[in-house]
Backbone and ligand atoms as CSV (ligand in chain L), in Angstrom:
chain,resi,resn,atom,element,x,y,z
A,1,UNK,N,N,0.840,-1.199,0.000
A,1,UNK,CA,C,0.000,0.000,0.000
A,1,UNK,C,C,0.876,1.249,0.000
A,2,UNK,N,N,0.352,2.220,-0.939
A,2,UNK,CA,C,1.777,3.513,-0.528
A,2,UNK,C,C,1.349,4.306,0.722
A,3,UNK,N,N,2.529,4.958,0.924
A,3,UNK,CA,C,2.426,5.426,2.675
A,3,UNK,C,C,2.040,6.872,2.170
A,4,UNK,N,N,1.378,7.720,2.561
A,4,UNK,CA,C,1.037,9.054,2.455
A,4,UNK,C,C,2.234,10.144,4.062
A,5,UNK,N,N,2.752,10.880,3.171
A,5,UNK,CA,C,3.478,11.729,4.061
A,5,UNK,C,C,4.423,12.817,3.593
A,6,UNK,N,N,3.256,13.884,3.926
A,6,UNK,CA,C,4.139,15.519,3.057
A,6,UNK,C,C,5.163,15.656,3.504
A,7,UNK,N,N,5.906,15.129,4.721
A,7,UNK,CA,C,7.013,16.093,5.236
A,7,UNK,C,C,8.116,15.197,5.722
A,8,UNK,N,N,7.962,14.110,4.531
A,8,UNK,CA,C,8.524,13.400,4.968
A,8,UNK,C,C,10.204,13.809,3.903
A,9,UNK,N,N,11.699,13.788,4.687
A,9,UNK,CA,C,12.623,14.223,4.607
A,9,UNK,C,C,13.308,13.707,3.743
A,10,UNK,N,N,14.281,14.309,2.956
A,10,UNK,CA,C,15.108,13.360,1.859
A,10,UNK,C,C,15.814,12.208,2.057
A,11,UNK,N,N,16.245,12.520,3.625
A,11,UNK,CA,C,16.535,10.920,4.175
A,11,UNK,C,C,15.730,10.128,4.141
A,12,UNK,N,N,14.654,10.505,4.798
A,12,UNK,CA,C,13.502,9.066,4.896
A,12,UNK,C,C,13.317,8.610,3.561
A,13,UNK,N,N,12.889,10.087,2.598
A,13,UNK,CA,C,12.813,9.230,1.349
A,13,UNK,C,C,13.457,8.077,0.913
A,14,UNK,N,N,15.020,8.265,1.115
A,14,UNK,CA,C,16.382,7.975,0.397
A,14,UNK,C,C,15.869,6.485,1.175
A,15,UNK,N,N,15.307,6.304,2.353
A,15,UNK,CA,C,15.240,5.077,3.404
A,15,UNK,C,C,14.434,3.955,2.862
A,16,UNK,N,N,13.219,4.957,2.091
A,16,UNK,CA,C,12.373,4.259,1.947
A,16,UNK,C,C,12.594,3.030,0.534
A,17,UNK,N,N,13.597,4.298,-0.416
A,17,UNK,CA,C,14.287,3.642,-1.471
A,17,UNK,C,C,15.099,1.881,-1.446
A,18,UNK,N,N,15.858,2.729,-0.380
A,18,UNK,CA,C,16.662,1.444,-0.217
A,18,UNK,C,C,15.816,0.006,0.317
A,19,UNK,N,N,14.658,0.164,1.165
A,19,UNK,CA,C,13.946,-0.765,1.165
A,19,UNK,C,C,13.645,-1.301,0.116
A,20,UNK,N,N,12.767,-0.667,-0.826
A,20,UNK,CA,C,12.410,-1.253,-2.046
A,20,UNK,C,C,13.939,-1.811,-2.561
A,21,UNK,N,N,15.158,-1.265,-2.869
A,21,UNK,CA,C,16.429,-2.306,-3.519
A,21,UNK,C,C,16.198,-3.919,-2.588
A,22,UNK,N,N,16.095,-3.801,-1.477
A,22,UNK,CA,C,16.193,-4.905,-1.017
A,22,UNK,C,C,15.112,-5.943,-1.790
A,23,UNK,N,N,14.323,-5.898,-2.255
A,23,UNK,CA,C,12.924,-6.657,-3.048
A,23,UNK,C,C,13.647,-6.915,-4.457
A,24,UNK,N,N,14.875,-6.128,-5.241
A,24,UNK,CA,C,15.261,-6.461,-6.266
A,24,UNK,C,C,15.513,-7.632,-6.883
A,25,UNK,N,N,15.065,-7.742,-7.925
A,25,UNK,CA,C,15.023,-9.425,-8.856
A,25,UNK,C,C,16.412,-9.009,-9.552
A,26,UNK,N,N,18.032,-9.309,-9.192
A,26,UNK,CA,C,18.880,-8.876,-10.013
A,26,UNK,C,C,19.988,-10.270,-10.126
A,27,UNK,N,N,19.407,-11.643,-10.449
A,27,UNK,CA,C,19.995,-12.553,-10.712
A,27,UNK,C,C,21.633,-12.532,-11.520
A,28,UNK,N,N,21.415,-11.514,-12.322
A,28,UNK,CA,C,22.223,-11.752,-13.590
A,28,UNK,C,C,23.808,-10.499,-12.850
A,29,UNK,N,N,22.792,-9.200,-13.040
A,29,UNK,CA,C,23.692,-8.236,-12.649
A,29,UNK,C,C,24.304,-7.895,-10.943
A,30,UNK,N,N,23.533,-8.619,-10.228
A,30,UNK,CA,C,23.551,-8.575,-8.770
A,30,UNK,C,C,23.936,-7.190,-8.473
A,31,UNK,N,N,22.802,-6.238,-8.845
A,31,UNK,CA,C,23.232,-4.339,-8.591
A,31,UNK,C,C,22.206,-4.159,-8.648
A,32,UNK,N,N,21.213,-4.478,-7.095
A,32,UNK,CA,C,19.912,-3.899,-6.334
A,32,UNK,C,C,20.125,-2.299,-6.657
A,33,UNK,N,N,18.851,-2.234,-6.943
A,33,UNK,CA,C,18.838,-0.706,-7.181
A,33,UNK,C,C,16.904,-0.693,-6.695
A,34,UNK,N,N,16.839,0.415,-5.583
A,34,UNK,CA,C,15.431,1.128,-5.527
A,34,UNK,C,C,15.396,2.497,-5.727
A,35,UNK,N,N,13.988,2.752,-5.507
A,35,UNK,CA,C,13.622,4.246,-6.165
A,35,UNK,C,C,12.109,4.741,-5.260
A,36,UNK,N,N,12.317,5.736,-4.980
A,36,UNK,CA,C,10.689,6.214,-4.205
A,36,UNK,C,C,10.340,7.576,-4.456
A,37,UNK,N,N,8.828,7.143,-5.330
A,37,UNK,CA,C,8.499,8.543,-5.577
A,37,UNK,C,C,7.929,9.137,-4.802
A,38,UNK,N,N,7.749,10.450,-4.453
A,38,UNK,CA,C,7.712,11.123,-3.573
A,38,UNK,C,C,6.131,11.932,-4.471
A,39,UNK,N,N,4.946,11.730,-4.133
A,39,UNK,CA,C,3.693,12.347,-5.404
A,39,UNK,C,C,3.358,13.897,-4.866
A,40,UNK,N,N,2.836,14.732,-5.927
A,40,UNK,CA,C,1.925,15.595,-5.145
A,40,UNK,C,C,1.085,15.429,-4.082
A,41,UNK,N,N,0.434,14.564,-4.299
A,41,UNK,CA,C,-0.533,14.186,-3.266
A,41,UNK,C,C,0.062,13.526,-2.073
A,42,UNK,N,N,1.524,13.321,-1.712
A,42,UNK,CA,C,2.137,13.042,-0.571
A,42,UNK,C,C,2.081,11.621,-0.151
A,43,UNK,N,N,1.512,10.949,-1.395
A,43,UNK,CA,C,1.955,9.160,-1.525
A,43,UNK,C,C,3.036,8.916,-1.829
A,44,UNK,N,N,4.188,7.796,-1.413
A,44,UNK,CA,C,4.958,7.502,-1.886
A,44,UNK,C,C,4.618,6.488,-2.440
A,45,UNK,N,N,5.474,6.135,-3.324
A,45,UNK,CA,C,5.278,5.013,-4.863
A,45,UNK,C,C,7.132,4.272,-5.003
A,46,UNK,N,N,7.400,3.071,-4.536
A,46,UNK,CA,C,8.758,2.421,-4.328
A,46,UNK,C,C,8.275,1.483,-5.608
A,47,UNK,N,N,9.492,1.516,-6.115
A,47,UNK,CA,C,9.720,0.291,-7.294
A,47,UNK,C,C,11.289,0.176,-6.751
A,48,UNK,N,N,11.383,-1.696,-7.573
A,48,UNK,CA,C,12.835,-2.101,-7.630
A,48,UNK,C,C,13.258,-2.220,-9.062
A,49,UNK,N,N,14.469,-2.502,-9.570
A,49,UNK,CA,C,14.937,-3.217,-10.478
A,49,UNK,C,C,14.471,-4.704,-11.079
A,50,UNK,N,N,14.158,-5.143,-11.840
A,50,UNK,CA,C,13.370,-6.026,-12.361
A,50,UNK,C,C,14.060,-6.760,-13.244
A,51,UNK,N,N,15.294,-7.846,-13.557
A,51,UNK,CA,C,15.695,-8.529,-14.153
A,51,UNK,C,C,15.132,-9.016,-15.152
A,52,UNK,N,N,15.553,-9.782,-16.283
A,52,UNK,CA,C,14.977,-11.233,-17.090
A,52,UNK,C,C,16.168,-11.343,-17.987
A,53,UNK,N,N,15.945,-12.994,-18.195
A,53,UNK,CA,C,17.331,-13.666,-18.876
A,53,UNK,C,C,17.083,-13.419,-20.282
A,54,UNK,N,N,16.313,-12.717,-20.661
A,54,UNK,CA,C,16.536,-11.931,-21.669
A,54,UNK,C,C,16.816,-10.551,-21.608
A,55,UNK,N,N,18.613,-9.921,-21.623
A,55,UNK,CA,C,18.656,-8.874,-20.581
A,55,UNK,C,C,17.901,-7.238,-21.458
A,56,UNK,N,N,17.486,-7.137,-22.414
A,56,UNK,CA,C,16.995,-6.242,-22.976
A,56,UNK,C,C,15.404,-6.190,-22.376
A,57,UNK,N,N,15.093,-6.748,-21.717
A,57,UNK,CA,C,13.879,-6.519,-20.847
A,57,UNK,C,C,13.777,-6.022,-20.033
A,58,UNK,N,N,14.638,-5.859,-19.063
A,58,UNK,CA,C,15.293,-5.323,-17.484
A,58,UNK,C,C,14.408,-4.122,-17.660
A,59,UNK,N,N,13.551,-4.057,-16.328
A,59,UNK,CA,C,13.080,-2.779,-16.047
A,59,UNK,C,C,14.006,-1.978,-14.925
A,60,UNK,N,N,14.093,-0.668,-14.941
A,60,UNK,CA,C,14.960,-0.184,-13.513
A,60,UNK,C,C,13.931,0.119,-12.573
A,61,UNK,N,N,14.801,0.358,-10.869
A,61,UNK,CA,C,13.766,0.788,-10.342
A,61,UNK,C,C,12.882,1.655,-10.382
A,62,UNK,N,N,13.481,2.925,-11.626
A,62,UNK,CA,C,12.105,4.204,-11.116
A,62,UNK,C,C,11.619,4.101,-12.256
A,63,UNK,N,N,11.647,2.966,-13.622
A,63,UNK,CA,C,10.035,2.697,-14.206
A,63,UNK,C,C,9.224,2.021,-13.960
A,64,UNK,N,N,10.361,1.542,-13.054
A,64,UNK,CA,C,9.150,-0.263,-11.859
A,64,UNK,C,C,8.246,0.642,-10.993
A,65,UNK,N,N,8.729,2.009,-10.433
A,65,UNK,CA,C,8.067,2.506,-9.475
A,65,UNK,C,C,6.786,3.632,-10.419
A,66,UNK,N,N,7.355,4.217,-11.829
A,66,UNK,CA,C,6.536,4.381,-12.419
A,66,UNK,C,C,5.138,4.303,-12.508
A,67,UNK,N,N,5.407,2.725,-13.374
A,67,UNK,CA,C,4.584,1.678,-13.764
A,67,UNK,C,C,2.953,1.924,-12.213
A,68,UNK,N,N,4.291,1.058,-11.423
A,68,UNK,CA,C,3.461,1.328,-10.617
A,68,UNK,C,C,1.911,2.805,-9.670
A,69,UNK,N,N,2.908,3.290,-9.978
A,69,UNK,CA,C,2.202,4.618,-9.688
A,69,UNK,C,C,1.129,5.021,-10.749
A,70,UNK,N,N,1.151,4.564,-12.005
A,70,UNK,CA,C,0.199,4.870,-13.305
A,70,UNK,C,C,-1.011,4.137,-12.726
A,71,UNK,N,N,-0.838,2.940,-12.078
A,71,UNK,CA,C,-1.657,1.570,-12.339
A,71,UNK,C,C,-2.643,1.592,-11.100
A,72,UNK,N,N,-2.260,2.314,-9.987
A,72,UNK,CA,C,-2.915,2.439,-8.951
A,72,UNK,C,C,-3.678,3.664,-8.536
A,73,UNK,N,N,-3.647,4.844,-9.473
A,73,UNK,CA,C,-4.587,5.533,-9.041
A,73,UNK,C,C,-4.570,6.145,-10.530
A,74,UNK,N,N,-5.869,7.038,-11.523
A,74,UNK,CA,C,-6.256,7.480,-12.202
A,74,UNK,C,C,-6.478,9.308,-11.337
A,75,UNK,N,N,-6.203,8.976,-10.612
A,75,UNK,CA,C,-6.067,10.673,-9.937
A,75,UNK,C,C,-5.004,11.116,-10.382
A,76,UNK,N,N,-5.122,12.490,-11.260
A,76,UNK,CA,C,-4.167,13.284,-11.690
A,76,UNK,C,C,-3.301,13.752,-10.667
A,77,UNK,N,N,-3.567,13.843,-9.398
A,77,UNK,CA,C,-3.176,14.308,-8.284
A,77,UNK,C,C,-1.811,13.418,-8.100
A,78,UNK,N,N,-2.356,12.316,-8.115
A,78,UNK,CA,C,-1.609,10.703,-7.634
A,78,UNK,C,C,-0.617,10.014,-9.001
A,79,UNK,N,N,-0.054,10.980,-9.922
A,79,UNK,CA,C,0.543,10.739,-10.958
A,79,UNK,C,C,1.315,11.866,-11.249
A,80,UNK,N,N,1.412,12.958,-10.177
A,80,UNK,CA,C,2.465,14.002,-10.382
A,80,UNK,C,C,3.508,13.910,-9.280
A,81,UNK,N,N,4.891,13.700,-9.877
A,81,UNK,CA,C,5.934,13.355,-9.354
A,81,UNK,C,C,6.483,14.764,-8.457
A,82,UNK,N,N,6.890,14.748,-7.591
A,82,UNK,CA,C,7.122,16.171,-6.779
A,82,UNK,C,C,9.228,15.830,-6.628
A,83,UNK,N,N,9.461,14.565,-6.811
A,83,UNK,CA,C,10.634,14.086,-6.732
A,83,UNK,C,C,11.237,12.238,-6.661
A,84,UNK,N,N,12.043,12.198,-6.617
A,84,UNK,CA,C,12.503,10.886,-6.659
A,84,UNK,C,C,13.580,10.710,-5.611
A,85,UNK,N,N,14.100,9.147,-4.872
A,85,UNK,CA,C,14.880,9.039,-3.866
A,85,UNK,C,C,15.356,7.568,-4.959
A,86,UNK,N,N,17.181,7.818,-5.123
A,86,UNK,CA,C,17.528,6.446,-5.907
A,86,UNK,C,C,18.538,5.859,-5.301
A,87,UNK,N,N,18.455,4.350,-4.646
A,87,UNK,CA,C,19.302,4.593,-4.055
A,87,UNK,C,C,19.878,3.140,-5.029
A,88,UNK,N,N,21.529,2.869,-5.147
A,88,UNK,CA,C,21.942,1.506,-5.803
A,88,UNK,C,C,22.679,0.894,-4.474
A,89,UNK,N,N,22.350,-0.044,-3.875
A,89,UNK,CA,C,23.279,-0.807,-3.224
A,89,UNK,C,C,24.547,-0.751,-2.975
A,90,UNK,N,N,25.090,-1.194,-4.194
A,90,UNK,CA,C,26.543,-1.398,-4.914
A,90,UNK,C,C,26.867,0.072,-5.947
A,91,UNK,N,N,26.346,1.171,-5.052
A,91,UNK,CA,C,27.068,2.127,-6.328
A,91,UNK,C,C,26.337,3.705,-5.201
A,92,UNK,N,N,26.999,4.336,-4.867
A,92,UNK,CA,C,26.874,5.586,-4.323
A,92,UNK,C,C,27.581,6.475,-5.204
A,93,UNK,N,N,27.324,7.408,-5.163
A,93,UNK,CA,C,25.279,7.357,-5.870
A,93,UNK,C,C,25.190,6.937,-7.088
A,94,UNK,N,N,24.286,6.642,-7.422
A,94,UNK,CA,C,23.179,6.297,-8.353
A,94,UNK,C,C,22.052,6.707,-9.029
A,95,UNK,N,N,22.317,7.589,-9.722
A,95,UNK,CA,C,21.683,8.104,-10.719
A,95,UNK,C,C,20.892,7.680,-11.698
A,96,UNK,N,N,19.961,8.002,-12.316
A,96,UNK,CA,C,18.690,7.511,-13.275
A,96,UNK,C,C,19.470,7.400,-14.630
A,97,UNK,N,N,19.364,6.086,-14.963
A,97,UNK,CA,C,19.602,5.633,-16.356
A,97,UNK,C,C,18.812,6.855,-17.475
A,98,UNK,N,N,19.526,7.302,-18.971
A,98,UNK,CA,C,18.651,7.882,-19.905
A,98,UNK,C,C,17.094,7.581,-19.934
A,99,UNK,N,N,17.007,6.538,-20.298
A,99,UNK,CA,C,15.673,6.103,-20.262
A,99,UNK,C,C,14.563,6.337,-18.635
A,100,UNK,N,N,15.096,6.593,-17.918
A,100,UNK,CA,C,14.526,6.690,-16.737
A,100,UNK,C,C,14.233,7.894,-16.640
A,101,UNK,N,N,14.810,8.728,-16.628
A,101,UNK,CA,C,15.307,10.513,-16.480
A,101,UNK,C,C,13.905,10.968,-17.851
A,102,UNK,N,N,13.915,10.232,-18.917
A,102,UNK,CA,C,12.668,10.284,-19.482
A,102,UNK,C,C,11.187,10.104,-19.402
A,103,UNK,N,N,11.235,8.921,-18.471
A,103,UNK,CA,C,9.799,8.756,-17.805
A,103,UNK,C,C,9.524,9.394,-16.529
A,104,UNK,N,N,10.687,9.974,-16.044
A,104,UNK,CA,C,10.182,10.637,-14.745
A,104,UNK,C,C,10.074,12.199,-15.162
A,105,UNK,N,N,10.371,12.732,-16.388
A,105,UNK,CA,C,9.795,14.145,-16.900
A,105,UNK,C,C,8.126,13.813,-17.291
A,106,UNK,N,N,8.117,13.039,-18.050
A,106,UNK,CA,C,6.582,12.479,-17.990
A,106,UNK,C,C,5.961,13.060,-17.096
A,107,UNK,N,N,6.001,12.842,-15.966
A,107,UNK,CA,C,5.461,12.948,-14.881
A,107,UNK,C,C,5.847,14.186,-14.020
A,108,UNK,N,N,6.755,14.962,-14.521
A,108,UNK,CA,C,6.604,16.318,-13.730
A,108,UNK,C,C,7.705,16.239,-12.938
A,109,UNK,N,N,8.528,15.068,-12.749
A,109,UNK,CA,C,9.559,14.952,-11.873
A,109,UNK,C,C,10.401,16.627,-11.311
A,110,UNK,N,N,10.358,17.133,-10.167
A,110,UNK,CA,C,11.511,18.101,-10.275
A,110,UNK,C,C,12.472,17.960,-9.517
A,111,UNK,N,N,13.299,16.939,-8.753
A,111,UNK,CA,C,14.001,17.026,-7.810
A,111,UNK,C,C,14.631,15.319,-7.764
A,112,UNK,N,N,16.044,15.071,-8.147
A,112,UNK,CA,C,15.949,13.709,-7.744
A,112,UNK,C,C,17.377,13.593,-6.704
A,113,UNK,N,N,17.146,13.051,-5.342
A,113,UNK,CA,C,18.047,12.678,-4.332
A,113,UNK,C,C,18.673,11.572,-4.951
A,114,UNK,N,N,20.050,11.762,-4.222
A,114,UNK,CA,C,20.943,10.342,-4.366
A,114,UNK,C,C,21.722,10.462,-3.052
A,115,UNK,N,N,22.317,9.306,-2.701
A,115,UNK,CA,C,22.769,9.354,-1.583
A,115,UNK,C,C,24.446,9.294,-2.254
A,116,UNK,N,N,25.293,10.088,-1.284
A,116,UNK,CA,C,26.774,10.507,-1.731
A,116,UNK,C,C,27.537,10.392,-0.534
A,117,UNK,N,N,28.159,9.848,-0.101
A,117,UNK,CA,C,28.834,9.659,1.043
A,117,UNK,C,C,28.439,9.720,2.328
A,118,UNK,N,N,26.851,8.904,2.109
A,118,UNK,CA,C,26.261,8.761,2.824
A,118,UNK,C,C,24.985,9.442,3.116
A,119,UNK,N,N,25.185,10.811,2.822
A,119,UNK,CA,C,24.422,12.136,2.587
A,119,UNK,C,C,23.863,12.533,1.651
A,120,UNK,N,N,22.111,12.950,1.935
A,120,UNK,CA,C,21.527,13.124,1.004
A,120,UNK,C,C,22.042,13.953,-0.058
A,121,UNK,N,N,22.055,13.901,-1.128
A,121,UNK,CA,C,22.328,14.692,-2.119
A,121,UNK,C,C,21.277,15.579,-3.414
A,122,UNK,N,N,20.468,16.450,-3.497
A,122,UNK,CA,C,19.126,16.911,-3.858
A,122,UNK,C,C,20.120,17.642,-5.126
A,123,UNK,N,N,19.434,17.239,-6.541
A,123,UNK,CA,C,19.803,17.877,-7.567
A,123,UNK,C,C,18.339,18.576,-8.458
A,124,UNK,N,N,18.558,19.668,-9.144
A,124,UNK,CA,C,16.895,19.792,-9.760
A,124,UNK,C,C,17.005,18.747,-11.140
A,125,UNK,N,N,15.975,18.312,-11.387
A,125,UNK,CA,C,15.708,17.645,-12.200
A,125,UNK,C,C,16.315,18.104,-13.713
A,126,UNK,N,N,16.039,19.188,-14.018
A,126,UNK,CA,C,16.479,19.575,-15.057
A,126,UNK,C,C,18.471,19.803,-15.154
A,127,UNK,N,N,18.997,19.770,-13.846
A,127,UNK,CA,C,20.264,19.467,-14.151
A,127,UNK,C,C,21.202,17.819,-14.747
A,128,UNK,N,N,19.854,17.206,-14.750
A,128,UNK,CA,C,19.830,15.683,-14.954
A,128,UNK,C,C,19.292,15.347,-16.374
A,129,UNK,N,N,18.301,16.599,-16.715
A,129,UNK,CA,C,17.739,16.441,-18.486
A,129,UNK,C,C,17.449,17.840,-18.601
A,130,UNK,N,N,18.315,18.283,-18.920
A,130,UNK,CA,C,17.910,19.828,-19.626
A,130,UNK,C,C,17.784,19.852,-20.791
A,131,UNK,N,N,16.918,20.466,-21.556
A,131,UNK,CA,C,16.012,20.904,-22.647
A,131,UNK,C,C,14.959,19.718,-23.108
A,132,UNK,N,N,15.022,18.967,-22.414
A,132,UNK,CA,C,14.010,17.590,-21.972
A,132,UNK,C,C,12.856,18.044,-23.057
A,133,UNK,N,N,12.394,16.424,-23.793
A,133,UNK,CA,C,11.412,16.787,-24.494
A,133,UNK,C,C,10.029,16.461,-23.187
A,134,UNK,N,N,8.927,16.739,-23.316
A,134,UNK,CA,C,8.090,16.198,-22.138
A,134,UNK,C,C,6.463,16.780,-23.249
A,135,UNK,N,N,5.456,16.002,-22.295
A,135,UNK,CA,C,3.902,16.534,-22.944
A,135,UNK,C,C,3.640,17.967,-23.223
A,136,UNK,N,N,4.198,18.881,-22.836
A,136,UNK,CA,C,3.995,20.431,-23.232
A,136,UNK,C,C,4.741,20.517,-24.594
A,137,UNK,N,N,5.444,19.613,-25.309
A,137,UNK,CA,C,5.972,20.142,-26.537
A,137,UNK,C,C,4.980,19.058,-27.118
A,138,UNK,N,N,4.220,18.968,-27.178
A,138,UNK,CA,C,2.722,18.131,-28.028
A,138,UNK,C,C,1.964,19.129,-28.135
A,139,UNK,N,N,1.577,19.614,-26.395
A,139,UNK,CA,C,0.634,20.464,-26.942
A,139,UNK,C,C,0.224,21.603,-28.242
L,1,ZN,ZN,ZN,16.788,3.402,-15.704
């Protein structure tokens, strides 16, 4: 169930992340990686890394956490990203793959934590995809 909590801190976020790595399916690459979105509406939304022995399938954690977040509520509210917490096991810090950094503009992403020597680390989103294509260049 996601946990609802506005004020909740980049640590906790970063905490909540690393829980979700622990759930990681990473047979092949053994490099747990979680992710927790942080919504407007003050739900968090955790995905892990998602393996298969066909490795061009591999989902990461923050389209696992995505995914997830699309699938469980149809509230526009409950599908706007306010930030992300990523944490990799085996890799401080850990940063959003291309493809990731793309689906979390989707969604409004502005802020993604990583943990750096232990310590939260808060970057704006757009220093991660600047000139980002996203749904306002459709309109
Ligand atoms: Zn990725």
């Amino acid at each position: 169930m996601p946990q609802t909590n506005q004020a909740l801190d980049d640590r906790a976020l970063l905490d909540r992340a690393r829980e979700a790595a622990e759930s990681a399916y990473v047979p092949y690459s053994r490099f747990p990686v979680g992710a927790a979105l942080h919504l407007r509406s003050g739900v968090i939304v955790t995905g892990c890394n998602v393996e298969n022995a066909s490795y061009g399938l591999t989902i990461c954690a923050e389209r696992t956490a995505v995914t997830r977040m699309v699938a469980q509520s149809t509230d526009p509210g409950e599908r706007q990203i306010v930030r992300v917490a990523i944490i990799g096991l085996k890799a401080s810090p850990c940063y959003p793959c291309g493809a990731c950094r793309q689906v979390l503009h989707e969604f409004g992403c502005q802020q993604v934590i990583v943990e750096e020597s232990g310590e939260p680390r808060a970057h704006r989103f757009s220093e991660l995809l600047p000139f980002g294509f996203g749904p306002s260049d459709l309109a």
